[in-house]
C-alpha positions in Angstrom: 97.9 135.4 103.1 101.5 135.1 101.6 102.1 136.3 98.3 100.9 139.8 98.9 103.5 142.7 99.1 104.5 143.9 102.7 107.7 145.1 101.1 109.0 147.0 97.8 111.2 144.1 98.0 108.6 141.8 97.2 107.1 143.3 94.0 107.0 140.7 91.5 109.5 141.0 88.7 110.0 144.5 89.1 113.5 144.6 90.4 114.9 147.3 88.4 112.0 149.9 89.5 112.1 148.8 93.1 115.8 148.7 93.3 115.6 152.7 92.6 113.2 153.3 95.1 115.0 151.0 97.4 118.1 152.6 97.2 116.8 156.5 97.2 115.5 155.4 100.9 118.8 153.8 101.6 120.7 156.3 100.7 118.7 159.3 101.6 118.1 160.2 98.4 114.1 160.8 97.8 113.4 162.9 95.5 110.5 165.5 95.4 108.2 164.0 92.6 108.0 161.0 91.0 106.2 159.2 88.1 105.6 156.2 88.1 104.9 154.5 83.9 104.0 151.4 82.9 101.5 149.4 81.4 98.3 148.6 83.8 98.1 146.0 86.4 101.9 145.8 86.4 102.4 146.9 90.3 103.1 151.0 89.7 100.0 151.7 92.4 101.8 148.7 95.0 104.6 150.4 94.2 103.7 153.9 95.2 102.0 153.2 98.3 104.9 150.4 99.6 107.2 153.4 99.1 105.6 155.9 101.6 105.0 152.9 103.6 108.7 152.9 104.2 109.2 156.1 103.3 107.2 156.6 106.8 108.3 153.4 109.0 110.2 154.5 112.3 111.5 151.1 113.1 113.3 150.0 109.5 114.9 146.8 110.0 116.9 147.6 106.9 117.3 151.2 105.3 114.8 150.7 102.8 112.5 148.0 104.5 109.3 148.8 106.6 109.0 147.0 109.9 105.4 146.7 109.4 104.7 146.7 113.4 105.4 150.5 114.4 102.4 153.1 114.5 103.0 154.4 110.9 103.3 150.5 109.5 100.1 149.7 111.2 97.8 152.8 110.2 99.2 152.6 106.6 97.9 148.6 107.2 94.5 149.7 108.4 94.6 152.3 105.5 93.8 155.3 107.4 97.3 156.7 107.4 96.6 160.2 108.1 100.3 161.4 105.5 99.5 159.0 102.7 96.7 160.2 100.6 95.3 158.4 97.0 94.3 161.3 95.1 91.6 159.7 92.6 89.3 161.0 89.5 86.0 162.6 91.2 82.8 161.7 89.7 79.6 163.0 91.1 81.7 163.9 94.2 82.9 161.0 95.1 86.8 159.5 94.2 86.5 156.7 91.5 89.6 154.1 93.0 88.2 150.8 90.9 89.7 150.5 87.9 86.5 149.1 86.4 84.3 151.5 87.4 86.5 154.3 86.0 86.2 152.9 82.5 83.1 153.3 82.9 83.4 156.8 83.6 86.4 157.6 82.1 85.3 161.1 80.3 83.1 162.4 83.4 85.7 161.3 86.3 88.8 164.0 86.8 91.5 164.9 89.1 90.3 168.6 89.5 91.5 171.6 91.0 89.0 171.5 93.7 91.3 168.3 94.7 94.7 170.4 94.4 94.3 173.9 95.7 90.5 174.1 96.9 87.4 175.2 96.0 84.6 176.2 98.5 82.0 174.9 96.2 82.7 172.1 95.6 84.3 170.4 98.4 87.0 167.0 97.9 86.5 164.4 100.5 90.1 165.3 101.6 91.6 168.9 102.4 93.1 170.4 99.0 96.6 168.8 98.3 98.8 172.3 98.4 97.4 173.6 101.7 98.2 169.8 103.4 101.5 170.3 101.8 102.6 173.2 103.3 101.7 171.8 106.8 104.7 170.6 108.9 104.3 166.4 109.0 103.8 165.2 112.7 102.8 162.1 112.4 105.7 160.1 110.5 109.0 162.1 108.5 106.8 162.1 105.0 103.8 163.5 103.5 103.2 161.6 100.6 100.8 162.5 97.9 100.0 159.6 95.6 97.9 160.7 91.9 96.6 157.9 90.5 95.8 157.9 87.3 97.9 160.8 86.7 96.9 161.6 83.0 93.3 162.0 84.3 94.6 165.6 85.7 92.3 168.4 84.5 94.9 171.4 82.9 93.5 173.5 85.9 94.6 171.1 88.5 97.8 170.3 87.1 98.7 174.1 86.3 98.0 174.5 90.6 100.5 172.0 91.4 103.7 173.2 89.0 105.4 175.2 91.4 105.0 172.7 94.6 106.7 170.1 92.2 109.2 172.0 91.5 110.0 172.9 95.0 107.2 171.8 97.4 108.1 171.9 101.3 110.6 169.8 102.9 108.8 166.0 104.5 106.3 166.2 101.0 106.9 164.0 98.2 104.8 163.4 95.3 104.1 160.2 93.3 102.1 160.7 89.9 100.6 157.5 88.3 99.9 156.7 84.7 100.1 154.4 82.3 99.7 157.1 79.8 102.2 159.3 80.5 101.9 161.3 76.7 98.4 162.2 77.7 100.4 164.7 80.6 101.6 168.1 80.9 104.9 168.2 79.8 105.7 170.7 82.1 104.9 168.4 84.9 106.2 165.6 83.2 109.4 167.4 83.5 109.7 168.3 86.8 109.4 164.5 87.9 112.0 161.4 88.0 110.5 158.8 86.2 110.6 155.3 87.2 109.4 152.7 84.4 107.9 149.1 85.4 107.8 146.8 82.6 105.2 143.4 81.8 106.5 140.7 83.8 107.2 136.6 82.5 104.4 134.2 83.3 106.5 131.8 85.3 106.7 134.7 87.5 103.2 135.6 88.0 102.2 131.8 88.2 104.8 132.0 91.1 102.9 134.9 92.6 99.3 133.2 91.8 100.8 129.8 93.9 101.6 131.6 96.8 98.1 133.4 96.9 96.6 129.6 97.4 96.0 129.4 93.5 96.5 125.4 92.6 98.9 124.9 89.8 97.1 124.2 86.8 94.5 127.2 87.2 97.5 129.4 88.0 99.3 128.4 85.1 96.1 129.1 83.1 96.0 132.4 84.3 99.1 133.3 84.2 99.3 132.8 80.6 95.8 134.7 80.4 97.3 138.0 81.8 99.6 139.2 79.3 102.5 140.1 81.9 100.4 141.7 84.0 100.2 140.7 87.8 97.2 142.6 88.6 95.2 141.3 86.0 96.1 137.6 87.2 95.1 138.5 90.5 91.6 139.9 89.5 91.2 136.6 87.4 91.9 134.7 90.2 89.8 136.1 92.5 86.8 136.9 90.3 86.8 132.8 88.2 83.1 134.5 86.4 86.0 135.5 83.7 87.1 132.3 82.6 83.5 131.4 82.2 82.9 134.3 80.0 86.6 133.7 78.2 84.6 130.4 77.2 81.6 131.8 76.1 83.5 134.0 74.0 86.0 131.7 72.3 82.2 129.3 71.9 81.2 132.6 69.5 84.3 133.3 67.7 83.9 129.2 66.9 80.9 129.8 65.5 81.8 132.2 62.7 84.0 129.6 61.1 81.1 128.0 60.0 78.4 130.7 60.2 76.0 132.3 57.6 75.2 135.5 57.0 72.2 135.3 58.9 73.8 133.3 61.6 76.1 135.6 61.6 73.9 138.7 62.5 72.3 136.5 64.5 75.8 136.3 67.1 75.4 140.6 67.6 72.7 139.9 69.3 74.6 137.1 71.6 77.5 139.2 71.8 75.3 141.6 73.8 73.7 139.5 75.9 77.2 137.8 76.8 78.3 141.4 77.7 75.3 141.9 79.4 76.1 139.0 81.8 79.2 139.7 82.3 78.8 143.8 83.1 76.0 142.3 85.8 78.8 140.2 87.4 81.3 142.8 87.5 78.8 145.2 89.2 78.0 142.6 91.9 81.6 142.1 92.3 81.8 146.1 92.8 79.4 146.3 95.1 80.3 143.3 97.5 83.7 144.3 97.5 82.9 147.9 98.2 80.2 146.7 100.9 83.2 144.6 102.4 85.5 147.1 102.9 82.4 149.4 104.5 81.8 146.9 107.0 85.3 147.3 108.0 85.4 150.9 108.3 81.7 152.1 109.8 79.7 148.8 110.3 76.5 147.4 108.1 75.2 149.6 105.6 72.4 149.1 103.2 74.1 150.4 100.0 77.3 151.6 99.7 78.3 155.0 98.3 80.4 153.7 95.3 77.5 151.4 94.1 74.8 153.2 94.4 77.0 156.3 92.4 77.1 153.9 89.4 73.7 152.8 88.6 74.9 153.7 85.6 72.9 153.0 82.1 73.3 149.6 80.0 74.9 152.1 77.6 78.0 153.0 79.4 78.0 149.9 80.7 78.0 147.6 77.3 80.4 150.3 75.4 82.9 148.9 78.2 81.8 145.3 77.9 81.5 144.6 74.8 85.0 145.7 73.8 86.2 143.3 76.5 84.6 140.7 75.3 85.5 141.1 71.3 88.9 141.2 72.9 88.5 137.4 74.6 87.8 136.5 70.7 90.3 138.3 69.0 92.6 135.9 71.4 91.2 133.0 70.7 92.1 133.8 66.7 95.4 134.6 67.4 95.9 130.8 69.0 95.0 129.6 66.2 97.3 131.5 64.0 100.0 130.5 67.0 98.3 126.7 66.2 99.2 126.8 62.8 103.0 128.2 63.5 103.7 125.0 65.3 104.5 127.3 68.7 101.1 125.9 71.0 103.6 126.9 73.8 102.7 130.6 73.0 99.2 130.3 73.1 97.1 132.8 75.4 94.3 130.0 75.9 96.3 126.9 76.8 93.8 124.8 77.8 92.2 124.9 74.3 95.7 123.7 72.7 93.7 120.6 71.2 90.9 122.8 69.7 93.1 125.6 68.0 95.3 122.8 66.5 92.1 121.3 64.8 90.8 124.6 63.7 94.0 125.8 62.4 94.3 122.8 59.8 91.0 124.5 58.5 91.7 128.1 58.4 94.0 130.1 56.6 96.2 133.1 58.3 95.0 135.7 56.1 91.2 134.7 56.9 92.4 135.1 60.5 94.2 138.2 60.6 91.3 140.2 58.8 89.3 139.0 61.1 91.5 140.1 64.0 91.5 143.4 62.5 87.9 143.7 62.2 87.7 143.1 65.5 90.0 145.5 66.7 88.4 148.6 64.5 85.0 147.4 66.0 86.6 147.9 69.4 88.0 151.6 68.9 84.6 152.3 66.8 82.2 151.2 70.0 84.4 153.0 72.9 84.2 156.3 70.1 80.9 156.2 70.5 79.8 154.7 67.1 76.0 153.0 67.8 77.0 150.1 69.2 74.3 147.7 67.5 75.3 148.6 64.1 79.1 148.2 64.4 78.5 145.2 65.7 76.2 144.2 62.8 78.8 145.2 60.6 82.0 143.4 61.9 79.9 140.3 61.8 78.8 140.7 57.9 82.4 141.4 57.4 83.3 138.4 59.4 80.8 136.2 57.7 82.9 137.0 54.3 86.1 136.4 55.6 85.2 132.8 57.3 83.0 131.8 53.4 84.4 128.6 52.4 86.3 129.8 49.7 88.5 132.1 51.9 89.1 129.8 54.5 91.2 127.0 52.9 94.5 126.7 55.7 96.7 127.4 53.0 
């Protein structure tokens, strides 16, 4: 399929980032550790692994280009190269790779030091990171260790690997991953060269969508829907249950505008059953996609290791939902305030142009920003482990006041 990155050259509006790493293999110039910041879904993980891709290719075309046909190029294709390792969060002994499942998970799943120097106990589905270190690489020029998310590091792990970053064997370099880089060490922080990738413009993402065999409209759509960030667009694109949820969600946030209290209460109860849906189709897109790639590696299997790890409870589960969905709606407001600005060019949703146009001749900004803000404090409130119910049934009495007649004039 075109559009998907063989090259660090072909990272999509993230010149400046792969221009560094371009011209550290051009110029024989790699350094020992890296990290890698940015906001998510902007490429940082493409990123990491292209680079010890060509870090490792023996036929380069070009300095820093992979041939993607020699015996490193086509393991690291296959994704059994055996000097490129993903170091991922552990949960229940197993690595946590899916960005949605680790949400999920987010306080259980670490990088520990089991994963970094050993621990007979409790054993990491790969050898511990310093002793592979120290071992001569045979199998291509680089041993690359990639830690992805970085910030989820226990103290204990990250304490192990100080000294290797500061000078870990010749052949080993190490690429740290975060898009929370504050939540780090500073000692490790220090002893890396950081690279920064930054939110890219639609235009280019619809670009990248178009070449992936989106048509135009719906990558346009989605593009705008991604708030600069390519892998977002792509998991849009290949998972269209979200844009019927996105509708569901802007359907609710209509309804407060003309809701009752007791209507109003009455949406909580939606709200959850949205979320519901839309945890249940996440979870099915887990599991297929983790019973694809199984198939691939060791033939049919009944249940795969990562879903059957996270029959989690509807708890978790909504706390991570919920949010996302309250989020959808707290868009759709902010298109209307964009409505009422005269700027429908800026709009998130731009299929509902027409709709936010009428609704902003009816509502007023300040009625919209509270409400915005209510949403947002219900958000940090649920994923703080506030009872979910009850914050819900409190945003939406707040919201019921905010969106009374008398406060919604579109002055």
């Amino acid at each position: 399929m075109t559009g998907i990155p063989r090259n660090l050259s072909d990272l999509v509006g993230q010149e400046a980032p792969a221009g560094i790493l371009r011209a550290a293999v051009r110029d024989d110039r790699v350094a020992h550790a890296y990290l890698f910041v940015g906001p998510d879904g902007v490429g940082k993980l493409t990123a990491a692994l292209l680079f010890a891709k060509t870090l490792n290719c023996e036929n380069r075309p070009a300095p820093d280009r992979a041939c993607g046909a020699c015996k490193s190029c086509v393991r690291f294709e296959h994704g059994n190269h055996p000097q490129i390792w993903r170091i991922a969060p552990m949960y229940r002994r197993q690595p946590i790779t899916d960005p949605r499942l680790l949400g999920l998970v987010e306080d259980q799943a670490w990088i520990t030091i089991a994963q970094t120097r050993g621990d007979e106990r409790n054993r990491p589905p790969h050898p511990p990171v310093l002793h592979e270190a120290m071992l001569k690489p045979v199998f291509s020029p680089y041993k690359v260790f990639i830690f992805e998310p970085a910030d989820r590091m226990t103290e204990e792990a990250a304490d192990s690997l100080l000294y290797t970053l500061e000078e870990p064997p010749a052949g080993t370099v190490f690429i740290l991953v975060s898009s929370r880089p504050a939540a780090m060490r500073e000692t490790v922080v220090s002893r890396c060269e950081q690279v920064r990738f930054h939110m890219v413009a639609p235009q280019r993402i619809e670009d990248l969508l178009r070449a992936r065999g989106v048509d135009e409209d719906r990558a346009r759509l989605i593009a705008g829907l991604a708030d600069g960030r390519p892998g977002r667009a792509i998991a849009t694109a290949e998972r269209p249950y979200l844009l019927d949820v996105r509708a569901e969600a802007i359907a609710l946030a209509e309804e407060l505008f003309s809701a009752s209290l007791q209507a109003a209460l009455a949406l909580s109860s939606r709200t959850q059953e949205v979320a519901q849906r839309l945890w249940e189709l996440e979870f099915e897109a887990i599991v297929e996609q983790e019973r694809e790639e199984e198939q691939e590696s060791a033939g049919d299997v009944e249940e795969t290791a990562e879903a059957e790890k996270m029959r989690i409870s509807r708890t978790r589960a909504m706390r991570r939902a919920v949010p996302q969905l309250l989020d959808m709606m707290a868009a759709w407001l902010r298109d209307v305030m964009v409505a009422k600005s005269g700027r429908p060019e800026l709009m998130i949703n731009r299929d509902y142009q027409q709709q936010a146009q009428r609704r902003a001749a009816q509502v007023s900004y300040q009625a919209l920003r509270r409400a915005i803000d209510a949403m947002t404090r219900t958000e940090a409130y649920i994923r703080g482990y506030v009872n979910l119910a009850s914050a819900l049934e409190a945003m939406y009495v707040e919201l019921a006041d905010i969106f009374a007649p008398a406060h919604t004039t579109a002055a």
